[in-house]
N, C-alpha and C positions, 0 to 999 in steps of 0.2 A: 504493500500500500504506500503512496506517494506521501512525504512527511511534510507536513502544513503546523508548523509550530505557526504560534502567535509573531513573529518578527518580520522586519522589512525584505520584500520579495527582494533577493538578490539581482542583478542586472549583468545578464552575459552578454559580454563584445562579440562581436559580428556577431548580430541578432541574426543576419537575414532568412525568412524562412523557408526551407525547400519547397519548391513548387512541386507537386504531384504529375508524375507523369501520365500529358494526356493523348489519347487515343484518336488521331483521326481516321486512320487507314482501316477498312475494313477487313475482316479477318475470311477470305475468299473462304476457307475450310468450313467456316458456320454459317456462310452464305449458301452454301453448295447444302448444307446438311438440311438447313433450318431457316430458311431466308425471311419468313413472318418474326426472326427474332431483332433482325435489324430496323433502327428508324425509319419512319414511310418515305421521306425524303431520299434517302439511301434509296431505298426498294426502285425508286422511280426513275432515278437516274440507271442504275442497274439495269432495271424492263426495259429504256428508253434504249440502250446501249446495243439490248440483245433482240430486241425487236427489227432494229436498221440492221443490223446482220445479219438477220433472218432475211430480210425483203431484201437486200444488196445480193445475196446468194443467188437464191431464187432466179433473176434473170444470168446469172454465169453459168449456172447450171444448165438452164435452157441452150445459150452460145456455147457450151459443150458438146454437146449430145450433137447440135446442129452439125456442129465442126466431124462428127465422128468420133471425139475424146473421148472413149468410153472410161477410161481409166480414170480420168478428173472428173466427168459424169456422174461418179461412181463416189468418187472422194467427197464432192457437192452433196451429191445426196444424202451421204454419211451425217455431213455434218447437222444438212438441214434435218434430217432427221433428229439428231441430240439433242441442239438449239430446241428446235418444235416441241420436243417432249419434253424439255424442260423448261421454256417456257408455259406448258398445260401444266407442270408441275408445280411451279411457280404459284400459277393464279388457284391451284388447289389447297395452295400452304399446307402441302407436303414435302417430308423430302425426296429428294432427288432419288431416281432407281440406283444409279453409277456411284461407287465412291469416289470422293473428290476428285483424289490426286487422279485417278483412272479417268475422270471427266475432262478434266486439264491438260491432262498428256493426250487423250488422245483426238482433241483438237488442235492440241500443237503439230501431230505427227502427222493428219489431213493439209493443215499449212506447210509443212516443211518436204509433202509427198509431192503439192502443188509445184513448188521450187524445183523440184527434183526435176519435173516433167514438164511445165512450162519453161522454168525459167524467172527471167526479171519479170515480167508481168506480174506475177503469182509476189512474189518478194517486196511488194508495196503493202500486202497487208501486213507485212510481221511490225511494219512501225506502229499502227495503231496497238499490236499486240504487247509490242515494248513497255508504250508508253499505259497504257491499262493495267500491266502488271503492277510496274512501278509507282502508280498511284492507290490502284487500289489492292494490292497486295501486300503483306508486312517486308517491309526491306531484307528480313534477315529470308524469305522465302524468294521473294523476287527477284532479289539481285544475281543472285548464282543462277538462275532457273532463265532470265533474261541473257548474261553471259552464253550458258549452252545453249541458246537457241540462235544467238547471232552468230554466232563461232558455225554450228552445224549449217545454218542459211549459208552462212558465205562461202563452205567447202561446196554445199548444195550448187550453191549459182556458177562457180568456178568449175564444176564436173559441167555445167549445161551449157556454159558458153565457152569454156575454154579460155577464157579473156579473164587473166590477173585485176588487171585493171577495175573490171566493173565488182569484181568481189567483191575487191580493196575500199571502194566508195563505198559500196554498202553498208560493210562491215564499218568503217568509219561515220557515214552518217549515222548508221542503226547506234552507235557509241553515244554520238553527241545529242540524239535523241533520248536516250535513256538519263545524257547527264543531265540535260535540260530541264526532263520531267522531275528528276529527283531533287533537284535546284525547285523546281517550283511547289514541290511536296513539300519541302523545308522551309520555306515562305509560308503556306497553308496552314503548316503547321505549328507555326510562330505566332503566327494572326489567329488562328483560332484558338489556340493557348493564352492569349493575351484578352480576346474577348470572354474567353470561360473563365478566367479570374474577374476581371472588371464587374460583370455581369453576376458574380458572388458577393465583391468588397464595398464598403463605404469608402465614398472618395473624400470626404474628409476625413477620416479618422485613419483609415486604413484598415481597419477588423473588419470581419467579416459579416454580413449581411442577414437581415431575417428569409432571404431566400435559402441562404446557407443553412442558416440556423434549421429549418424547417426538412433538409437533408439528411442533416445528423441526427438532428431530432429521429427524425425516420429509423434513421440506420442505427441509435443507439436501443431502440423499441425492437427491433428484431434482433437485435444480441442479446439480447435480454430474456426475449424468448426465448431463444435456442438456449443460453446458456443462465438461468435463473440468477445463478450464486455471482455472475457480474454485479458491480455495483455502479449503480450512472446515479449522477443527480446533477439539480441547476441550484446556479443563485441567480437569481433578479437583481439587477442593482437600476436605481432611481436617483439621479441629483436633485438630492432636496432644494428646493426653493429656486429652482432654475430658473419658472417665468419673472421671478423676482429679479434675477441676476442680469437676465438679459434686459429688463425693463430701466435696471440702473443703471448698467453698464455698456449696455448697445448688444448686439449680434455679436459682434465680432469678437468680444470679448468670451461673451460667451457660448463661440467657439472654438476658441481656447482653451477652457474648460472641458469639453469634450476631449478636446484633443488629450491633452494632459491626462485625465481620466484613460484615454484608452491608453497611454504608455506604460501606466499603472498593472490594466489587463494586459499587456504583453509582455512584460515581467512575469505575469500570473501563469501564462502559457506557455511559458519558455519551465515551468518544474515541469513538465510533462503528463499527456492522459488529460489535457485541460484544453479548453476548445474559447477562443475569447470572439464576442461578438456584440455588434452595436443593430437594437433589433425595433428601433424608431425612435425619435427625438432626443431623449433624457436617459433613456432606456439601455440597457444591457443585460447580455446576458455569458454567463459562463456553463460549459459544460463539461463535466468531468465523470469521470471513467476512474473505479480502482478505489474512489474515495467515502469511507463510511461517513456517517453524519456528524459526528463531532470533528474528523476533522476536517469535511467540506465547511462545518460552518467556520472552526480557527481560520481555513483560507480567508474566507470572506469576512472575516475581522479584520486580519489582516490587510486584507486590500483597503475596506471600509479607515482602516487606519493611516495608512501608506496617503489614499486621499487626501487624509484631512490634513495631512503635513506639508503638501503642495502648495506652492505660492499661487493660486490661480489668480487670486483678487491682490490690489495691489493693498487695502482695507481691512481685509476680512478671511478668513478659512471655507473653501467648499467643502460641503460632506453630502453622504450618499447615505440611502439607506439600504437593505439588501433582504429579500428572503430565500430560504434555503429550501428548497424538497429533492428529496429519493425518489427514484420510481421503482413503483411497486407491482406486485401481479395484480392486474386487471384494470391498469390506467391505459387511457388514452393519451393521445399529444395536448388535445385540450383539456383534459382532467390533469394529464402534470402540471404541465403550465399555469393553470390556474388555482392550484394550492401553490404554488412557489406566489405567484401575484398575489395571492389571501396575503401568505406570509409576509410579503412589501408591503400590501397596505398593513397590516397590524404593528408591521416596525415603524410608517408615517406617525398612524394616529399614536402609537406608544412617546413620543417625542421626535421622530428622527432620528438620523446617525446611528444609526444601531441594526442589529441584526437579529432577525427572529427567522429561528426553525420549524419545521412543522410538524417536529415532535414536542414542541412548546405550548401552539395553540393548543385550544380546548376542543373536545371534542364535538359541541352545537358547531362553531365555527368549519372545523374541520369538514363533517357533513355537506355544511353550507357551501364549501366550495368545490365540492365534489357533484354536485347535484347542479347539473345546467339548470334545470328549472327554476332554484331559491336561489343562483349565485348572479349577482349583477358586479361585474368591475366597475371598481370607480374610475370613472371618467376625468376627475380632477385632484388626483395626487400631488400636492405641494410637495 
């Protein structure tokens, strides 16, 4: 268990804190298995991908057969065959008859049978293939798997034309296409990393958001079921007398205050197992993992202390008040939540600056805030 004496949160240099690594590229192997488990947006570009392939086919097939090509006739059909039925599989949100990798390969081997027998012709579709793997395949699968197909194309096209030369371009372009694509994966994936933070954080404070909050919230209710004997709870914390603050001091100052206060919580979350977040106006909240109730609540004296020792006012001390709950078997996200807020309001009306647990209240109170029906928030916390 995480140790939360009564003393000032300590402050570790280079705070900065690791970013989570996120996921854009789709994992082709869960697509193939299980494609109703990917985002619809995904799905569409996907269908959209495999649908033009199917109808670009379709007419090469026909200018084979014409030509006498029974062999690429033959190859066409193959394909549009797989494509066809999985596409039908697709719109069934089934999975696929083929295992993956077998599905993979052996539309690679129809492409590269192409090359064999046409030629250059055939060898314009491997770019779209390149650049497909390399975005929507994981790197560590892609890369090697793109390598042996342009290595095999180029021997392919050099057996059919006999011409070093047109290999050599291939092989070279098919290269700078492959870098290009991964060059722009790494862009995508920059930017979409950057908006999946933003789109979590408070941009003034920098903690993290009641969107956030509402995540883990999520995610610490199902450890909880799976594993009972975990221990989660919150504190609420509330700047006392804030409309005050800002009425005397302007906005700016008191954002200030916030801010300050959140530097407080990120000391709090740097002991670890503690989750720090700003979850609308005055408001905050902590969530922690590992921690029993006495000394979830020492934290939060802790911090509630560490406050008030902060210069925020050039006049005066800010403080905070804070309530504490565990969760328990058969809460909800809004039944915890809203005994941790019973408990803030009972440390308001008790005087402020103080911190009350919700093994403290009574049990009438208690009831009351468990029961949507008899529990109303106060709307005007000082």
């Amino acid at each position: 268990m995480p140790d939360s004496k009564s003393r000032s949160i300590p402050l570790k240099s280079g705070s900065e804190k690791n970013n989570t690594n996120f996921e854009f590229q789709i994992d082709l192997w869960a697509l193939l298995s299980s494609p109703d488990k990917l985002p619809e947006s995904q799905q569409k570009v996907i269908l959209l991908v495999s649908v033009a392939a199917f109808l670009v086919i379709i007419p090469s097939t026909m200018y084979h057969y014409n030509q006498g090509q029974i062999l690429l006739t033959v190859l066409d059909a193959i394909f549009l065959l797989v494509v066809g039925y999985s596409l039908y599989q697709y719109f069934r949100k089934t999975p696929l008859p083929l295992p993956p990798a077998i599905f993979t390969v052996t539309l690679s081997a129809i492409l590269l049978s192409n090359i064999y027998v046409q030629g250059v012709p055939s060898s314009y579709w491997l770019f779209p293939m390149i650049m497909g793997h390399a975005i929507v395949v994981k790197k560590s699968i892609s890369l090697p798997y793109n390598l042996i197909m342009i290595t095999i194309g180029g021997f392919l096209l050099y057996n059919n034309t006999g011409i070093f030369g047109i290999a050599f371009e291939f092989v070279g372009a098919a290269l700078v296409l492959m870098g290009i694509s991964y060059g722009i994966l790494a862009i995508l994936l920059n930017l979409q990393h950057r908006l999946s933070i933003q789109s979590k954080s408070d941009s003034l404070t920098g903690l993290k958001n009641r969107r956030y909050m509402s995540e883990q919230i999520t995610q610490a209710m199902t450890d909880f079921l799976d594993n009972p004997e975990s221990a989660y709870g919150v504190v609420m914390l509330d700047v006392d007398l804030f409309k005050a603050i800002n009425d005397e001091y302007g906005h700016a100052q008191g954002d200030n205050v916030l801010i300050g206060i959140a530097s407080v919580l990120n000391r709090a979350e740097e002991l670890g197992n503690i989750k720090a977040m700003r979850i609308g106006g005055e408001e905050f909240l902590l969530l922690a993992k590992g921690f029993q109730p006495s000394p979830l609540k020492r934290l939060a004296e802790t911090v509630r202390v560490d406050v008030e020792k902060l210069n925020l006012l050039p006049d005066n001390s800010v403080t905070i008040s804070a309530g504490v709950a565990m969760l328990e078997l058969g809460f909800d996200e809004s039944k915890w939540l809203k005994l941790a807020d019973t408990c803030l309001y009972e440390a308001k009306r008790g005087g402020r600056n103080q911190v009350v647990s919700s093994n403290e209240i009574d049990e009438a109170l208690l009831a009351s805030a468990l029961n949507e029906n008899s529990y109303h928030r106060c709307k005007s916390r000082a």
